[in-house]
C-alpha positions in Angstrom: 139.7 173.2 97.7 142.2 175.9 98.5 144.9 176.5 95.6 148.5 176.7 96.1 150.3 179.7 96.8 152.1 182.0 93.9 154.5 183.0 96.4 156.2 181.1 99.6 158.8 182.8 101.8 160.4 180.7 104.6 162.6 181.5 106.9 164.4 184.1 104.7 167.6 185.8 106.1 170.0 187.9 104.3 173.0 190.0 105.5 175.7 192.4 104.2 178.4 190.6 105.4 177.7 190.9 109.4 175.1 193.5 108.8 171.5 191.8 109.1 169.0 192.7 106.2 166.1 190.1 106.9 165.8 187.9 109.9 163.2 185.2 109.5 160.6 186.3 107.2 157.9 184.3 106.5 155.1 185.2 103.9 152.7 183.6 101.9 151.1 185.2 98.7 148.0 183.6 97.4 147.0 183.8 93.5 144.6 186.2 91.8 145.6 188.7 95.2 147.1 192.2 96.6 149.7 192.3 99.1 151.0 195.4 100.8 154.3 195.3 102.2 154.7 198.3 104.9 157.6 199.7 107.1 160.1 202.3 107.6 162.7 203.3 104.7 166.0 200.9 105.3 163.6 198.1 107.0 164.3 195.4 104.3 161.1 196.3 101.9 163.1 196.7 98.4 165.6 193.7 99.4 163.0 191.1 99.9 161.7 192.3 96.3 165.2 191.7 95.0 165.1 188.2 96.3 161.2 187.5 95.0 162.9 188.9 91.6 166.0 186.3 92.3 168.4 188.6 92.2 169.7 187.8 95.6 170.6 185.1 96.9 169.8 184.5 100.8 172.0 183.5 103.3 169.0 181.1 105.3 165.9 179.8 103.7 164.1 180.4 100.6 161.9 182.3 98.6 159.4 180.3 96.0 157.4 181.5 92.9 154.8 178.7 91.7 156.3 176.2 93.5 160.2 176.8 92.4 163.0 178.0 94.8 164.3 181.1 93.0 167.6 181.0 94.4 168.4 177.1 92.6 167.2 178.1 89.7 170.0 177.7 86.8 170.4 181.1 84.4 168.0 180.3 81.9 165.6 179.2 84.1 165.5 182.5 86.1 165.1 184.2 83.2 162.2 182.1 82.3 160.5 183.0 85.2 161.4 186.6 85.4 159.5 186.9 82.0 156.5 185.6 84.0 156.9 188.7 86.4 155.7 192.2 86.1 157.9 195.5 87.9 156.8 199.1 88.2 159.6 200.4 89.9 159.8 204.0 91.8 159.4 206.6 89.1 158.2 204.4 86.2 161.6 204.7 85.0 160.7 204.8 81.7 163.2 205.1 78.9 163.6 208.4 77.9 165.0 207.9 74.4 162.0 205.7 73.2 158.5 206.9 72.9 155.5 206.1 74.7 154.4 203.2 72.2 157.9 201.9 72.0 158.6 201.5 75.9 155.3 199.8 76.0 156.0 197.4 73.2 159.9 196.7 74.2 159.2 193.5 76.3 157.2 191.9 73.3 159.8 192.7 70.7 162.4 191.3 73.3 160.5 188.2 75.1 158.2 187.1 72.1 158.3 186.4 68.3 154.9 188.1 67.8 154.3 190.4 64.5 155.0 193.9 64.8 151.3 194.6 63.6 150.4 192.4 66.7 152.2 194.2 68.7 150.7 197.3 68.0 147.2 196.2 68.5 148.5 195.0 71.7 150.3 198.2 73.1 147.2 200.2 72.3 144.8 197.9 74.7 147.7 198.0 76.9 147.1 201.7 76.8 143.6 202.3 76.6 143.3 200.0 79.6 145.4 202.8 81.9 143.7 206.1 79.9 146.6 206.5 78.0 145.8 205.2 74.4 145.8 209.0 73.1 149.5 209.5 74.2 151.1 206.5 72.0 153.2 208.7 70.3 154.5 211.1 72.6 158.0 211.6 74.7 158.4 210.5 78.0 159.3 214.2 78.8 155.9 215.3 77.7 154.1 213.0 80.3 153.5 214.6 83.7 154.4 212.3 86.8 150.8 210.3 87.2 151.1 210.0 83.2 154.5 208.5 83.0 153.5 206.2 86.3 150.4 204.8 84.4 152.0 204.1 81.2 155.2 202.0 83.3 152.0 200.3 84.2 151.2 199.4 80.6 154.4 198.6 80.1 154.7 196.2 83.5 151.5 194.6 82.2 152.7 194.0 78.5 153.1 190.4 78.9 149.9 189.5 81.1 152.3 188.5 84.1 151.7 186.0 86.8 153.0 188.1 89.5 153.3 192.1 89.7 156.0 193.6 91.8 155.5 197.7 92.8 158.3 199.5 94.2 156.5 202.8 96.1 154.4 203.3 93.2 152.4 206.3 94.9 155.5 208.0 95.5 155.3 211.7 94.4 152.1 211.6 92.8 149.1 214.6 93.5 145.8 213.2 94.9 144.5 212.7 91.7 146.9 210.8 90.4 147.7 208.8 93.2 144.0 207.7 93.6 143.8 206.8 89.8 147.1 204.5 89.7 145.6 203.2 93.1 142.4 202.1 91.2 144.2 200.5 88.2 146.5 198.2 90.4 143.6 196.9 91.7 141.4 196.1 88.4 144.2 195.0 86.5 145.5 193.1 88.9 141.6 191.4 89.3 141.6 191.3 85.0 144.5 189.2 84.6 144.3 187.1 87.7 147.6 188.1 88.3 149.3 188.2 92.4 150.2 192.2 93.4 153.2 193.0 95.9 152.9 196.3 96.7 156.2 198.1 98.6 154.7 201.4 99.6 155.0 204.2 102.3 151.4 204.9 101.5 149.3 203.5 104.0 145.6 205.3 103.2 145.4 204.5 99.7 147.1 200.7 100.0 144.6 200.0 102.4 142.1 200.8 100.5 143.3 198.2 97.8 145.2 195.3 99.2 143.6 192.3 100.3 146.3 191.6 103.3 149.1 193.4 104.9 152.5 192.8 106.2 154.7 195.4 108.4 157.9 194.9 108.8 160.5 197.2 111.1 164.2 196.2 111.5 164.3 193.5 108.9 161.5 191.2 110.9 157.3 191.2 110.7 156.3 193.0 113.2 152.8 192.6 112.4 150.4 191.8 109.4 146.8 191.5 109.0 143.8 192.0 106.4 143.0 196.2 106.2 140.7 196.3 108.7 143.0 194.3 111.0 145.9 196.9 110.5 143.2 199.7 111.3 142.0 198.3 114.4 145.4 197.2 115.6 146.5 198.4 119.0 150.3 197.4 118.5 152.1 200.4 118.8 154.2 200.2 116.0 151.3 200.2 113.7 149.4 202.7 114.9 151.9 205.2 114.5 152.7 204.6 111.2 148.8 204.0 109.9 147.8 207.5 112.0 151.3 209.2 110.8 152.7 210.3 114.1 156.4 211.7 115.0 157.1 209.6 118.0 156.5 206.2 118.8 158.4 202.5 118.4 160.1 204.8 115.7 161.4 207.9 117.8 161.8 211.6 116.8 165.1 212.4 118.2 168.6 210.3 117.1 170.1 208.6 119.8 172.5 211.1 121.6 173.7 212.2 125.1 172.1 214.2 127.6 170.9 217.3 126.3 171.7 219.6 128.7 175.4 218.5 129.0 175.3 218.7 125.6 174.4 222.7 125.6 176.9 223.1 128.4 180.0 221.6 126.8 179.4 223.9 124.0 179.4 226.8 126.5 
């Protein structure tokens, strides 16, 4: 018997005052799985995580996490649920006044009434599950980049969420790195049963971890697909951005007059 979705999206628009964000978008999340969400910067990616978050509100149709529309639900009710969600954002973002232990243990002393010796058991699994036990009591500024990623991981996961929003997690980390954070997104996101959305530029390495895949250009899905869907696809638009080349759907060269006219009026 097929089990409900974590996450509905129907029909969701949202504009800066006449400026058009998202037009239409319709996505469906299923538990315990890893979504990519692919497109061009400024094509809507971030927003629509704001609105999964509830922090905007659209201006047409809805989004819904385990079967509640985000944007009717009262103040402590959002809250309620946002403690049910996890968020690497770009950079880890990491507080930079706190150590490593610390950022890791701040959602527990601020969401739950646990002991602080509880706690501390807890942060060090949290650790040891992304490599990172060792580094408990060190500075942020002591990490380097794919250190700092993994441990905003522990600290993303510190609550067990339900669902687990990344924000280009990949983003300005070596090969090593980037293939390591890849992998732990992937098995933690199987060890808790949790639901991934992954915002990323990084086609290769989301491919090889997301279960199903949504592009989106202009604030619409222009197409979406499992990973070996996306691959194989022959719509234009995709190919370009899966094989990384200049021109396509998404041009080289800004709009702008004729080029030779151009030269001559500057004659």
């Amino acid at each position: 018997m097929p089990t409900t979705p974590l996450v509905e999206i129907r029909d969701l628009n949202f504009a800066y005052e006449q400026r058009a964000i998202l037009q239409g978008i319709n996505m469906t999340f299923n538990r315990g799985k890893s979504i990519a969400i692919m497109g061009s910067s400024g094509c809507g990616k971030t927003t629509l995580l704001r609105h999964i978050g509830g922090v905007l509100k659209p201006t047409k149709g809805y989004v819904k996490v385990d079967g509640k529309i985000m944007h009717e639900l009262g103040q402590d009710e959002l809250y309620e649920m946002r403690r049910k969600m996890g968020m690497l954002f770009q950079f880890g973002a990491l507080f930079t006044d706190m150590t490593v232990f610390d950022n890791v243990a701040f959602q527990m002393r601020e969401h739950t009434d646990l002991p602080e010796d509880l706690i501390h058991d807890l942060v060090l699994m949290k650790l040891h599950a992304v490599g990172l036990r060792g580094t408990h009591n060190l500075m942020p500024s002591e990490l380097s980049g794919g250190m700092a990623r993994r441990v905003a991981l522990a600290r993303t996961v510190a609550l067990d969420p339900m669902l687990i929003m990344y924000d280009e997690p990949f983003a300005g980390l070596d090969p090593i790195s980037l293939t390591v954070v890849g992998d732990l997104i992937r098995r933690l996101n199987d060890a808790l049963g949790a639901t991934s959305v992954i915002v990323t530029h990084d086609v290769q390495e989301s491919l090889k971890i997301v279960d199903y895949v949504y592009f989106m250009a202009g604030g619409v899905i222009v197409a979406e697909g499992t990973p070996a869907e996306i691959r194989a696809s022959d719509k234009a638009f995709v190919h370009q951005f899966v094989h990384g080349e200049m021109d396509g759907p998404v041009p080289f060269h800004y709009p702008g007059g004729d080029y030779r006219q151009d030269l001559n009026l500057r004659a």
